[in-house]
N, C-alpha and C positions, 0 to 999 in steps of 0.2 A: 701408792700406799694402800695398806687395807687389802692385802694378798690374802682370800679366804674367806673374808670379812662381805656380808651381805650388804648390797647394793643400797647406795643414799635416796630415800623416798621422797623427802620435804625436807623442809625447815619451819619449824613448830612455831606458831606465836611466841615465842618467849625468847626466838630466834635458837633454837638448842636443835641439832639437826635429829632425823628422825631416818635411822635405816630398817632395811627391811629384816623380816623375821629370821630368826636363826632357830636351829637345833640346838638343845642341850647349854642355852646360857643364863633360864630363866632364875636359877639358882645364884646367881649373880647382877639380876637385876634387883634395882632400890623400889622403894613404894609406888614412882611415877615410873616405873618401867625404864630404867636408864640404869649407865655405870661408865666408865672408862674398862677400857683393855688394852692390850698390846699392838690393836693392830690400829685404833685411833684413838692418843693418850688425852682423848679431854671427854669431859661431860658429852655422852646420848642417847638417846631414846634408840629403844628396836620395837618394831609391829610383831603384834601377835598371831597366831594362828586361830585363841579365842577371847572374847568379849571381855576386854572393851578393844579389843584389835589393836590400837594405836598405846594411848599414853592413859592412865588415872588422875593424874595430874601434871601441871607444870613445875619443873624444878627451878628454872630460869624467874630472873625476874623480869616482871612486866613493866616497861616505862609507860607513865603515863595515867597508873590507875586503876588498871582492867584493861578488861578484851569488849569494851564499848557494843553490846550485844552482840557478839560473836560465838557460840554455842556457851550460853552464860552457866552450863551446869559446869564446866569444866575453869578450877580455880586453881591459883599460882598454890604450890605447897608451902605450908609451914616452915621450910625450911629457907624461904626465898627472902634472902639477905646477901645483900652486893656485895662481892667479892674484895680484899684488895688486891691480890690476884685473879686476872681473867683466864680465862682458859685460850690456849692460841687452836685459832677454827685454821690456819693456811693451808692443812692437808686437806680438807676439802676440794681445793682448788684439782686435785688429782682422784677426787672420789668418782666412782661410776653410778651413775643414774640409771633409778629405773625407767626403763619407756617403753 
């Protein structure tokens, strides 16, 4: 899956995977740097080319409370209210890593 689609980096604390930077989708990403597309249809982050590189925020929620001193400038968003639908992660299982 993900023909196109730039290569899976991590998986973010809030478990929401985080792939690498693309051309031309910025226009399409939400406030924490994410979105679904066609080529993987659930909630992700992409890395940037510039600052803050990564994510602004967390979209996902965090169990548990917080990121228990984990780079504590970085907070779950506003909008992080559990789903009753989850997003299905199984195409992961066929993403390409970066290494």
């Amino acid at each position: 899956g993900g023909g196109g689609h730039s290569r899976l980096v991590a998986v973010m604390l809030d478990g929401v995977p985080l792939f690498g930077a693309m051309d031309n989708i910025h226009d399409t990403l939400d406030e924490c740097g994410g979105h679904v597309d066609a080529s993987y249809p659930f909630y992700h982050y992409h890395a940037r080319a510039t600052h803050p590189y990564t994510v602004k925020c967390l979209r996902g929620c965090i169990v548990g409370g917080g990121l228990r001193g984990v780079n504590t400038g970085l907070q779950a968003s506003a909008l992080c209210t559990p789903q009753e639908e989850q997003y299905d992660y199984s195409l992961l299982a066929f993403a390409s890593w970066v290494t």
